[in-house]
Backbone as CSV, one residue per row, in Angstrom:
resi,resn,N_x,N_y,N_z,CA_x,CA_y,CA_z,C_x,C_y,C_z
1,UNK,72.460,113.683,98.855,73.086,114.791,99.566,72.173,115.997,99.464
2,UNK,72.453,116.359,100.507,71.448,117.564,100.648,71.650,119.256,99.745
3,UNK,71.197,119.782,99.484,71.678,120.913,98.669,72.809,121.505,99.278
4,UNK,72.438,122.406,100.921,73.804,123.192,101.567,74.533,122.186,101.585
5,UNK,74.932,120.941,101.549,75.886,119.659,102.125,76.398,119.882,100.252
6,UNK,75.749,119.669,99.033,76.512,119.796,97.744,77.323,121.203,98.075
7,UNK,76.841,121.885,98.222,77.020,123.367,97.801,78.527,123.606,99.201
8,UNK,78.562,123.168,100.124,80.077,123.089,101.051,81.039,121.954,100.493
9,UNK,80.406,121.296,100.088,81.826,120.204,99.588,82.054,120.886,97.893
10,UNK,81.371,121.666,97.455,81.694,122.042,95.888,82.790,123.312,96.577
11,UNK,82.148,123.779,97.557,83.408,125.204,98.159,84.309,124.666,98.839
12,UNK,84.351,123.344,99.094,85.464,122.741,99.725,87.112,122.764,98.253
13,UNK,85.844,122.124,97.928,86.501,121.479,96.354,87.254,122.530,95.673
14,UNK,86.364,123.890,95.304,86.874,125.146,94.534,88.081,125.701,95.501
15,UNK,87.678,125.584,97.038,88.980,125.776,97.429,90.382,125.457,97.522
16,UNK,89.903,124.046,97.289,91.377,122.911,97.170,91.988,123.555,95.860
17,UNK,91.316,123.907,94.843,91.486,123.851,93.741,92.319,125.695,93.627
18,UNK,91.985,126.055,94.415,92.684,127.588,94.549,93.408,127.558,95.153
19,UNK,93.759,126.705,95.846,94.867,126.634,96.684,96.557,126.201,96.290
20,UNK,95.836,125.476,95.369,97.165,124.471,94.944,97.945,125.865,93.824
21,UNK,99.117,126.484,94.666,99.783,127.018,94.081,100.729,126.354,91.926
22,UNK,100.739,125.428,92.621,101.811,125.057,91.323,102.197,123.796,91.019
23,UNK,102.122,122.992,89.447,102.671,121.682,89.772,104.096,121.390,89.935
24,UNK,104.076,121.191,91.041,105.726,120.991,91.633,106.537,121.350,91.007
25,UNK,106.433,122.983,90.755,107.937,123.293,90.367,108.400,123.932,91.743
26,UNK,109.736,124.239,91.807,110.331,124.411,92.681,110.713,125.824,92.694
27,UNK,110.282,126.257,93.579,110.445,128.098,93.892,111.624,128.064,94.728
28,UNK,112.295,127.153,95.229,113.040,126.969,96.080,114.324,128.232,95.912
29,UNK,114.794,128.074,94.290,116.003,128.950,94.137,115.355,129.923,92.611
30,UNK,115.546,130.753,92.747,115.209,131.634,92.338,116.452,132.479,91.559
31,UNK,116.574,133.568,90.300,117.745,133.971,90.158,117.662,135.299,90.582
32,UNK,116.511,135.699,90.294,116.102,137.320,90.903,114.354,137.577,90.850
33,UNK,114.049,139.036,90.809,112.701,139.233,91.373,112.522,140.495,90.605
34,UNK,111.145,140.620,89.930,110.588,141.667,88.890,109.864,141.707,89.125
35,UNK,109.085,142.835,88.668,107.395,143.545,89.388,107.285,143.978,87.448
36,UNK,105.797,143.593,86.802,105.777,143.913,86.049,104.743,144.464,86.104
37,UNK,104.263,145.855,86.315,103.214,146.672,86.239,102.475,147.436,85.246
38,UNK,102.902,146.868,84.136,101.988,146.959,82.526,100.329,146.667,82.397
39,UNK,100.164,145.422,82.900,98.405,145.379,82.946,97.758,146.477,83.799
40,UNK,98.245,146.668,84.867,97.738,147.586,85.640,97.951,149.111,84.920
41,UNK,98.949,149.682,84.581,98.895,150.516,83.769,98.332,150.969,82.273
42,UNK,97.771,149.572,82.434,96.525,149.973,81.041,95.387,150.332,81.936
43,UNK,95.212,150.723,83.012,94.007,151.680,83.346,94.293,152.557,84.600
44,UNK,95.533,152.402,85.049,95.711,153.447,86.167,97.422,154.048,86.200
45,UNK,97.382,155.137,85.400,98.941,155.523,85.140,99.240,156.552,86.727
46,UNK,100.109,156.515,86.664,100.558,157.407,87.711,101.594,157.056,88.432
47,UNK,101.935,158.131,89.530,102.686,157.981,90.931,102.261,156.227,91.907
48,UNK,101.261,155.879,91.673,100.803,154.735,92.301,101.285,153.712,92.072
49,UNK,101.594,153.618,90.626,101.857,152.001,89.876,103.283,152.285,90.228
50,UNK,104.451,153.634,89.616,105.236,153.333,90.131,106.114,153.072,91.361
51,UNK,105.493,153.742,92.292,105.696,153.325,94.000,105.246,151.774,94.157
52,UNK,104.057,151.629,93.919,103.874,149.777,93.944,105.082,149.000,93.510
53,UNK,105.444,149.486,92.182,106.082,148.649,91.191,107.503,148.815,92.277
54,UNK,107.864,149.591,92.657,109.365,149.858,93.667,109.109,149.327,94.871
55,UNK,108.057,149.059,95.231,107.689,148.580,97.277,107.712,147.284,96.988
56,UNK,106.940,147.082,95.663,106.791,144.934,95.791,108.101,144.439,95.341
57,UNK,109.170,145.206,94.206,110.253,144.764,94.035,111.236,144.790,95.140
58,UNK,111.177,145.906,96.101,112.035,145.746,96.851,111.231,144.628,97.920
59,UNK,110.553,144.791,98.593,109.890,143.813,99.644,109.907,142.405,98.772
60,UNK,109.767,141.879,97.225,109.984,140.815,97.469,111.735,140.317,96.888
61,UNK,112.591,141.078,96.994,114.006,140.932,97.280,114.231,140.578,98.735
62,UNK,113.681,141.355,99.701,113.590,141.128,101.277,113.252,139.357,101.975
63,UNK,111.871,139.458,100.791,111.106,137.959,101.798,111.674,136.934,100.819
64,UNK,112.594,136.905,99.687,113.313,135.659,98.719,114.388,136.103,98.887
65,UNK,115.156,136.585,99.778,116.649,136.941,99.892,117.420,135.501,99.829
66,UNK,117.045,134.555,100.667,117.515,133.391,100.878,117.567,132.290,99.894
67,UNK,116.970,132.693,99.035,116.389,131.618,97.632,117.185,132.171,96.225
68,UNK,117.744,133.349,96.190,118.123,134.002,95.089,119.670,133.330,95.239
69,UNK,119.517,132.596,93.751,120.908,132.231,93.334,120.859,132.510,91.541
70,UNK,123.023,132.637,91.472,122.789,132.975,90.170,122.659,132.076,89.093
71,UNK,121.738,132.112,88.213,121.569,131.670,87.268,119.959,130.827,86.833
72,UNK,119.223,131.172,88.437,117.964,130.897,88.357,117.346,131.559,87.728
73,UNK,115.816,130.847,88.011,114.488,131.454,86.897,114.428,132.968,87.779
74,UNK,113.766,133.494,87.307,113.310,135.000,87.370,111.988,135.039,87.945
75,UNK,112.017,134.979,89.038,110.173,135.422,89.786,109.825,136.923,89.556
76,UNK,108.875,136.744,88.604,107.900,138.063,88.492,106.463,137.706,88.661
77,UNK,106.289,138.915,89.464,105.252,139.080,89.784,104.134,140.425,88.668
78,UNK,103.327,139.780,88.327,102.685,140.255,87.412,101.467,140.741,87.777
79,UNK,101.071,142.574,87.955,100.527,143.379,88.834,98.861,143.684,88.275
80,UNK,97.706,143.201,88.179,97.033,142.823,87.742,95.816,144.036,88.060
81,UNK,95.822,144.570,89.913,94.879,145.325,90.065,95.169,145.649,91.242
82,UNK,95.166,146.982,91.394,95.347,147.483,92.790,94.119,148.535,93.078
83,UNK,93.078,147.780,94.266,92.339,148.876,94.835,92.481,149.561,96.124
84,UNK,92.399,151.092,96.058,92.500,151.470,97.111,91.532,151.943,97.734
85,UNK,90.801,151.877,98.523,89.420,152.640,99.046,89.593,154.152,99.319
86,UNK,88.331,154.501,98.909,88.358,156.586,98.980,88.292,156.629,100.379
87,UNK,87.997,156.196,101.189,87.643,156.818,102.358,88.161,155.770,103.208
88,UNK,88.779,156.105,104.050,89.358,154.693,104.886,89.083,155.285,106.672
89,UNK,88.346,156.440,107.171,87.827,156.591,107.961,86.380,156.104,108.595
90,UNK,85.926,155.467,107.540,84.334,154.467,108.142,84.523,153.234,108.798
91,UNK,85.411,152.832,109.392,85.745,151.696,109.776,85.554,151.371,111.234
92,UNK,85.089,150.362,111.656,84.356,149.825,113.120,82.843,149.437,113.032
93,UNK,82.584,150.041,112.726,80.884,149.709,113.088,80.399,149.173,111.424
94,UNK,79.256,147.957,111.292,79.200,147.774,110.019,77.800,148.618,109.874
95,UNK,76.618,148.180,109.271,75.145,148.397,109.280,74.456,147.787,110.434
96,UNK,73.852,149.233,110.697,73.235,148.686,111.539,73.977,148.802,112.932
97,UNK,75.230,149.568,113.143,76.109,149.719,113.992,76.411,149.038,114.975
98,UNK,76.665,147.222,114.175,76.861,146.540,114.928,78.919,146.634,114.834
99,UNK,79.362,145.677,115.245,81.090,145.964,115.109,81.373,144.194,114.114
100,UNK,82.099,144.686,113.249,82.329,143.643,112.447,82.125,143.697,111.048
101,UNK,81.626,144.658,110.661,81.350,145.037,108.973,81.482,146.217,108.423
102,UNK,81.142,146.163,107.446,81.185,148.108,106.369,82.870,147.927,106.608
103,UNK,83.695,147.202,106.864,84.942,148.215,106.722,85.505,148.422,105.609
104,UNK,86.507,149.600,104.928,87.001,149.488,103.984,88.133,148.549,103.808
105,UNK,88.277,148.023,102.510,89.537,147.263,102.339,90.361,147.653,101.060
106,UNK,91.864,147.350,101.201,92.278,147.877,99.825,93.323,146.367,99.141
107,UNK,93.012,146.513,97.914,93.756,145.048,97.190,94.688,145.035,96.165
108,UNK,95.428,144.302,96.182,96.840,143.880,95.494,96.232,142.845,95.064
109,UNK,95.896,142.325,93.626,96.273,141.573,92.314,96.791,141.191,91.866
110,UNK,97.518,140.275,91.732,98.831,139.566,91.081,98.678,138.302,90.474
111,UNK,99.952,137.340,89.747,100.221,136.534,89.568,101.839,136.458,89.650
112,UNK,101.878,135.243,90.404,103.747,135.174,90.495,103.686,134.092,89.356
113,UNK,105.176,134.586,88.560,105.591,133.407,87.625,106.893,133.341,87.652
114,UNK,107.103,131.954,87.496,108.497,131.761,87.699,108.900,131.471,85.778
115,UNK,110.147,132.232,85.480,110.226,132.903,83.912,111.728,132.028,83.949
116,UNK,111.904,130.684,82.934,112.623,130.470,82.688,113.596,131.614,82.332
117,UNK,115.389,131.228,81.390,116.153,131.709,80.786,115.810,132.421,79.701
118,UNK,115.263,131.440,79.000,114.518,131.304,77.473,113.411,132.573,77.412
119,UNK,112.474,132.884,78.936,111.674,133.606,78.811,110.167,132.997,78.474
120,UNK,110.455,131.372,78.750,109.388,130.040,79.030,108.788,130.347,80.795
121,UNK,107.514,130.640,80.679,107.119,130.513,82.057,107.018,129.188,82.204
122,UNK,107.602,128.814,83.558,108.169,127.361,84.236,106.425,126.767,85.110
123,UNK,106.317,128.084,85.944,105.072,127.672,86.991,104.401,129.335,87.014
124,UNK,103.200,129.086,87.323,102.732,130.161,87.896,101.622,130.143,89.089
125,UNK,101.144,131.404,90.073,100.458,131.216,90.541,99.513,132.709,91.026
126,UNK,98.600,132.597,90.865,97.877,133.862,91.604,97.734,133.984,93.149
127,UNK,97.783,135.205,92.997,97.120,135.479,94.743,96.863,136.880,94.668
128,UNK,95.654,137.104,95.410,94.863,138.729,96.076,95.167,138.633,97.279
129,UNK,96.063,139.540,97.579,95.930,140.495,98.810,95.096,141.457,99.595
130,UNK,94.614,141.257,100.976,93.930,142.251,100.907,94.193,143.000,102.349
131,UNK,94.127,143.884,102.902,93.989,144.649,104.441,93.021,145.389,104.218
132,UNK,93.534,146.044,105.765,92.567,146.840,105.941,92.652,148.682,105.345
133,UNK,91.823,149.349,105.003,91.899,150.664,104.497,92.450,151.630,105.170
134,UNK,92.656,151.268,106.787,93.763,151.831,107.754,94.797,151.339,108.047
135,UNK,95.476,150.559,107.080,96.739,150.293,107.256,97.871,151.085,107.065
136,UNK,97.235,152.415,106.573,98.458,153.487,105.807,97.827,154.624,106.972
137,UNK,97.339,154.091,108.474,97.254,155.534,109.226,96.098,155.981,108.719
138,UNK,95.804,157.615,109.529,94.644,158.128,109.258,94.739,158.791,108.333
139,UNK,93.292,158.316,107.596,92.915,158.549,106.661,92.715,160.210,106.877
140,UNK,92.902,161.303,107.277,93.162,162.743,106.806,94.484,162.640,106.568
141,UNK,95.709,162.249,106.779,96.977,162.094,106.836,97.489,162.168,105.244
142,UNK,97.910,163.094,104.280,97.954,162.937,103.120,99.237,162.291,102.670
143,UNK,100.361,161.736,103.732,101.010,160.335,103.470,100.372,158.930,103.633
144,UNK,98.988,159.032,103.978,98.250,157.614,104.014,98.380,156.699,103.006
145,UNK,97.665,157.684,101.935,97.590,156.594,100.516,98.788,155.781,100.302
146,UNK,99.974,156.719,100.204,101.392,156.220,99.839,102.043,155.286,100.872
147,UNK,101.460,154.986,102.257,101.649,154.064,103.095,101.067,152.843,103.117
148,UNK,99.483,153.186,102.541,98.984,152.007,102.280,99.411,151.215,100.846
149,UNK,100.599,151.968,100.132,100.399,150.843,98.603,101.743,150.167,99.517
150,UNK,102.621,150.921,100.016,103.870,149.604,100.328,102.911,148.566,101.646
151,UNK,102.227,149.205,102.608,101.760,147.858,103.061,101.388,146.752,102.375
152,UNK,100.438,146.810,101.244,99.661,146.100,100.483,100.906,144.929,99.867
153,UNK,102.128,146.068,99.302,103.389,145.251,98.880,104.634,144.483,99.447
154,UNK,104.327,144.764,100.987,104.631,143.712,101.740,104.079,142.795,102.306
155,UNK,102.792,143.206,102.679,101.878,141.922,102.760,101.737,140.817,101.469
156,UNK,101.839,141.280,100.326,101.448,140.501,98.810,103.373,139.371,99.156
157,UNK,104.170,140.385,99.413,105.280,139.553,99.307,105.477,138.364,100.295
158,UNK,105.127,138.728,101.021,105.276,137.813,102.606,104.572,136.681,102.286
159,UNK,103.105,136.711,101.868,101.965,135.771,101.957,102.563,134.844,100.695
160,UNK,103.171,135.702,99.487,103.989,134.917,98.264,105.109,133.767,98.699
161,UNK,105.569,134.107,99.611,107.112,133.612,100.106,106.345,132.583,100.724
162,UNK,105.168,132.516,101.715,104.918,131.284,102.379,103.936,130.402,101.689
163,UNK,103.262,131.067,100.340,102.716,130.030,99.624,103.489,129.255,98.635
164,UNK,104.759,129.229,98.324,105.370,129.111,96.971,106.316,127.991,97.594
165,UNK,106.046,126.882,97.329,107.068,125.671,97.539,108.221,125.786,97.443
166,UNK,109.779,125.391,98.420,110.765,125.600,98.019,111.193,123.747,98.450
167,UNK,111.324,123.289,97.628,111.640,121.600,98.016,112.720,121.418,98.030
């Protein structure tokens, strides 16, 4: 095999391997939904973590409404890193001012775990979120920032809900 031919089936492979959310546990029913924003607050305290920590709890009450019964495991989502880009007005043209690059992006970090009774994690799974740095409007707009962390936390919830097996 040829080197690029190893080197696409090894990224085939690492992908399969990132993909596979969970061994078959069942996200199906759920008892409720927690945002735990402690790791992230060991390096970024503020107004940010707690608006995140309130947009992803409520948005993912919204996208598992249908799955929440009582006496299930506890899906938390465990808040790992949130970047936001400084400048979210450079966007369209990359280097070289062609269209398709340089844009800014901003990211949501996580891991969902599904938290037994006991407080035994059952399954878990990661996922990064990412958009675009104009998703919270223009960037002079000084409600931007605060638009772009609930986008980020409904996009993180949505993309959660359709990766997470419900059998």
């Amino acid at each position: 095999m040829r080197v690029p031919g190893l080197a696409a089936a090894l990224g085939l492979l690492a992908g399969a391997v990132l993909t596979v959310p969970v061994a078959a546990q069942d996200f199906g029913h759920i008892g409720g939904v927690a945002v735990d924003v402690r790791p992230l607050q060991a390096y970024a305290r503020g107004p940010q973590t707690e608006a995140l920590r309130a947009d992803l709890t409520e948005a993912l009450r919204r996208s598992f409404s249908d799955r929440i019964v009582r006496g299930g495991p506890t899906l938390v989502v465990r808040v790992g890193g949130l970047s936001l880009t400084p400048y979210a007005g450079g966007e369209g043209f990359g280097r070289g001012g062609s269209l398709g690059g340089g844009g800014a992006t901003d990211y949501l970090d996580g891991e969902a775990l599904l938290v037994g009774r006991g407080g035994e994690i059952l399954a878990r799974h990661p996922q990064l979120s990412a958009l675009p740095a104009s998703s919270g409007g223009a960037w002079y707009d000084p409600a931007s920032e605060r638009r772009r962390v609930a986008a980020l936390a409904e996009h993180y919830a949505q993309w959660l809900r359709r990766r997470l097996p419900a059998q």
